[in-house]
C-alpha positions as CSV (number, residue, x, y, z in Angstrom):
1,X,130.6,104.2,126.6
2,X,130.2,105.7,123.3
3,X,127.6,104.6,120.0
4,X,127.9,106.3,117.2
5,X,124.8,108.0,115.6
6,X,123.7,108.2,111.9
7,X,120.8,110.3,110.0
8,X,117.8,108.2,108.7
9,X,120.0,108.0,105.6
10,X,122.6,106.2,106.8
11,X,125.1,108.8,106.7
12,X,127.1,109.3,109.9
13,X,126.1,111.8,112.6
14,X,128.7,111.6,115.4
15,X,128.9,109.9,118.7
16,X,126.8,110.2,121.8
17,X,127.9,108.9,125.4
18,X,125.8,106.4,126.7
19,X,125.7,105.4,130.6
20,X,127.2,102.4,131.8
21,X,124.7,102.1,134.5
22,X,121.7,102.0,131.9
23,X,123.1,100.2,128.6
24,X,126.6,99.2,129.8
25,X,125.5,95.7,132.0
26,X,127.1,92.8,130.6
27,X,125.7,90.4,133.2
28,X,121.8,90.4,131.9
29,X,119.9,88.4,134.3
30,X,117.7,86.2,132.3
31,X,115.2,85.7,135.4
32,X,114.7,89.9,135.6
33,X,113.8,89.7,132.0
34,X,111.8,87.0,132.5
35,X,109.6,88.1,135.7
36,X,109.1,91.7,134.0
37,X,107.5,89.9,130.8
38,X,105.2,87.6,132.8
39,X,103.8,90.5,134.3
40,X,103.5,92.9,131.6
41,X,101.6,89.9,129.5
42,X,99.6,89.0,132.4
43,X,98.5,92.6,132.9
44,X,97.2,93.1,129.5
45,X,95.0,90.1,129.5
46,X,91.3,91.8,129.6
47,X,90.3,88.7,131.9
48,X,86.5,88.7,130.5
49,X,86.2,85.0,129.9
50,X,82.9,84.0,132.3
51,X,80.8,80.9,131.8
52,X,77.0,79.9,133.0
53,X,77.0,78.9,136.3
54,X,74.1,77.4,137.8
55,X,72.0,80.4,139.5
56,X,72.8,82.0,135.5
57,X,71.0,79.0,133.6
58,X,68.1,79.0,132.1
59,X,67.1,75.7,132.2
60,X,64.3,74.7,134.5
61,X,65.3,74.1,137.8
62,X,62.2,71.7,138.1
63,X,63.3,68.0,139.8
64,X,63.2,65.7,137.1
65,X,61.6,63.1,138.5
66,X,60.9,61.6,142.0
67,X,63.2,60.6,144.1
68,X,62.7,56.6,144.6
69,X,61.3,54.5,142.7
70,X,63.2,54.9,139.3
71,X,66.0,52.4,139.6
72,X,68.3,55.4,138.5
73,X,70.7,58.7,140.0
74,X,68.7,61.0,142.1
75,X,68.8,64.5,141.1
76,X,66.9,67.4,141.4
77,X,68.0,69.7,138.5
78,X,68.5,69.6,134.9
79,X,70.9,72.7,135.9
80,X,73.4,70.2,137.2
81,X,76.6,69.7,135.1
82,X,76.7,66.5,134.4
83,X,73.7,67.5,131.9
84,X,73.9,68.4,128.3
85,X,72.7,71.7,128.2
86,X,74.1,72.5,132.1
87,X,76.0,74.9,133.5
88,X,79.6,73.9,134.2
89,X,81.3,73.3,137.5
90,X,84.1,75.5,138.7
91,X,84.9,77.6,135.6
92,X,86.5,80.7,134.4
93,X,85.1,83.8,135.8
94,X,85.5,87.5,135.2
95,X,88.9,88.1,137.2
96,X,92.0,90.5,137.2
97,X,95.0,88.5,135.9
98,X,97.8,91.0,137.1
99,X,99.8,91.0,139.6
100,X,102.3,93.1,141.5
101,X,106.0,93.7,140.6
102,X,108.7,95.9,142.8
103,X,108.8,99.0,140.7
104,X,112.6,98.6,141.0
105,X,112.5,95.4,139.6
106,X,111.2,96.8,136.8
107,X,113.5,99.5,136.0
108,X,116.5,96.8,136.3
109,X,114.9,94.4,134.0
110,X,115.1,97.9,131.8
111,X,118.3,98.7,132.3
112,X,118.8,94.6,131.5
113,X,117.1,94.6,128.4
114,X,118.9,97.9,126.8
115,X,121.9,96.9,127.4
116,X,121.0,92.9,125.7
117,X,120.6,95.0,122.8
118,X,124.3,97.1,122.9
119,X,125.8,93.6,123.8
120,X,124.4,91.8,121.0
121,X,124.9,94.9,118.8
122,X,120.9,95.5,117.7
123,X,121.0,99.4,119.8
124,X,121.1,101.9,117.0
125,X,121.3,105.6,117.1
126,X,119.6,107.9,115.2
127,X,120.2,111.9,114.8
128,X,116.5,112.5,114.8
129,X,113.4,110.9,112.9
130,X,111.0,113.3,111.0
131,X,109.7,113.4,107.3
132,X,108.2,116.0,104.9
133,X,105.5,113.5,103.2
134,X,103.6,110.8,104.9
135,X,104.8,108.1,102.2
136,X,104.5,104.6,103.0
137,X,106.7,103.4,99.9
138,X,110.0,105.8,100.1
139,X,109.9,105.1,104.4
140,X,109.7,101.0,104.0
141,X,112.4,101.4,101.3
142,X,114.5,103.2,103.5
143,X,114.0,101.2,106.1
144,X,115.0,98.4,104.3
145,X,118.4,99.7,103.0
146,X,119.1,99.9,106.6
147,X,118.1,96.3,107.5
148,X,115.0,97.6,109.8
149,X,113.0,95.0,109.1
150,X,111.4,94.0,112.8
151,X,111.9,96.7,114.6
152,X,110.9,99.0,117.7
153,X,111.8,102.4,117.3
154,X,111.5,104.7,120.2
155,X,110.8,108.3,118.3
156,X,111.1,110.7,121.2
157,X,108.8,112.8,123.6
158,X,106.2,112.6,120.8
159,X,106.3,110.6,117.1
160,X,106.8,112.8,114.0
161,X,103.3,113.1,112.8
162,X,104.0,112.2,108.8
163,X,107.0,109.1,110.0
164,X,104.4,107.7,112.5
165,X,101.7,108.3,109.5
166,X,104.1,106.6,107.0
167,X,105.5,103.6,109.2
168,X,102.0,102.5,110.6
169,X,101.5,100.5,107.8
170,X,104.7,98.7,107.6
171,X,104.7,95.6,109.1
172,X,107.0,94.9,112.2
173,X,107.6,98.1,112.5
174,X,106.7,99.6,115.4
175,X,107.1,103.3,116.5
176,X,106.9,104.9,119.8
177,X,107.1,107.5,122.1
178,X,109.4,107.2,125.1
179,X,106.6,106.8,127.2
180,X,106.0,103.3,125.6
181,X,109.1,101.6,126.1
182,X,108.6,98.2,127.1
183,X,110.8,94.9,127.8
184,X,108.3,93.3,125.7
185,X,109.0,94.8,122.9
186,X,112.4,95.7,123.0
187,X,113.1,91.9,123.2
188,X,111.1,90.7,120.6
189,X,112.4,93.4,117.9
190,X,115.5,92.2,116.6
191,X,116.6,96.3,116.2
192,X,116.5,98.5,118.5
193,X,116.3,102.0,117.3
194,X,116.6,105.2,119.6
195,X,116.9,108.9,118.8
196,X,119.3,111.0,120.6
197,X,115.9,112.8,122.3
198,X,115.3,109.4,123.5
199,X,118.7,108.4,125.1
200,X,118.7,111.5,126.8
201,X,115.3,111.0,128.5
202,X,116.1,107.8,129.2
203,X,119.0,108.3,130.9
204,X,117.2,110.9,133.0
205,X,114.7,108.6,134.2
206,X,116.9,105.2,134.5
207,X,120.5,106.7,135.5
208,X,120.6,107.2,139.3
209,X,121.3,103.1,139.7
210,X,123.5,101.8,141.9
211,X,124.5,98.3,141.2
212,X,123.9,95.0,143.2
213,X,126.8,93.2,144.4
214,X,126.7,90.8,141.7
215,X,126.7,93.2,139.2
216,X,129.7,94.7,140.5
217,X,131.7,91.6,140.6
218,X,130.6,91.0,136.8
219,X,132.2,94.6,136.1
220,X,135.2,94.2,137.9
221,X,135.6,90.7,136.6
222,X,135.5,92.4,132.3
223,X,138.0,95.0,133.4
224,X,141.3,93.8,132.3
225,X,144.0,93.2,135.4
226,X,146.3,96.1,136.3
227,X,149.8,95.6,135.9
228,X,152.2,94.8,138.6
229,X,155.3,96.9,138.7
230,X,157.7,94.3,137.8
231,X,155.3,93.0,134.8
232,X,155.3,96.7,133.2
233,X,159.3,97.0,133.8
């Protein structure tokens, strides 16, 4: 398949193939989308919350009273949870919130997610992305005669020093190097923006796929029917 690619000016820059096998799917499988952005949230989480429990209190651990006699509970702590001022029973502790995920899994639920964006036509091309000043102003005003407004942009091995300079302070915008591409955050940008630097490495990493059945049935099914012999006479 073929995009065609423009200059940050908006002026048209040619075409670049694209491979089917990374952002040609037209069957995008919700559930891959969904399991890859469950674990990339869950990952992140620092997982520092930690409460008192009793052993950490520093309440006296004294018994409050005797044990018969008083008409009332028996206890033996003012540690004890039921207490104002105690520690409490059975909560969060200092834990590791991730878990594990197929590392093909998650290159599919790439591939899935790119090619969302070339279906829904939000996948946009761009020659290459590099400025002479660091100026906030004449970037967000470009950016805006293109209708970039929340957008991931993927800038290539390594961001332009003065256009990562200039678009850090313009909000939803967020630029990064191909290292950082995410499903997060190609799915919560409504553009997607990649350079041709980009594509390329992309398609180096992501383009030795070999579909599953159902993806194969999906591509046969949006090819259009041969004709018969006696249909084309």
């Amino acid at each position: 398949m073929k995009l065609p690619v423009i200059k940050l000016d908006g002026k048209a820059a040619g075409d670049v193939d694209m491979s089917d096998a990374v952002f040609g799917i037209t069957d995008i499988r919700g559930d891959i989308l969904a399991r890859y952005v469950n674990w990339q949230l869950a990952k992140r989480r620092a997982g520092t919350h930690k409460v008192q429990t009793r052993n950490e209190n520093s309440r006296t651990g004294k018994k409050m009273y005797k044990q018969k006699g008083t008409g009332g509970a028996r206890h033996g702590s003012r540690r004890a949870p039921q207490f104002v001022g105690g520690s409490r029973a059975f909560g969060p502790v200092v834990r590791d919130h991730g878990f594990s995920l197929p590392k093909k899994v998650r290159a599919l639920a790439l591939r899935h997610a790119l090619s969302a964006k070339v279906v829904a036509g939000d996948l946009v091309v761009v020659d290459s992305l590099s400025l002479k000043d660091a100026k906030t102003a004449g970037l967000r005003e470009t950016l805006g005669k293109l209708g970039w407004t929340r957008t991931l942009i993927i800038a290539g091995p390594e961001v332009d020093t003065n256009f990562g300079l200039a678009a850090r302070n313009i909000p939803m915008v967020n630029v990064l190097p191909n290292a950082g591409l995410n499903v997060y955050d190609i799915l919560r940008a409504d553009k997607l923006v990649l350079t041709k630097a980009a594509v390329e490495a992309i398609e180096a990493t992501y383009k030795d796929y070999t579909p599953s059945r159902r993806e194969a049935e999906a591509a046969q099914a949006a090819k259009p029917a041969a004709k018969t012999k006696k249909e084309a006479a």
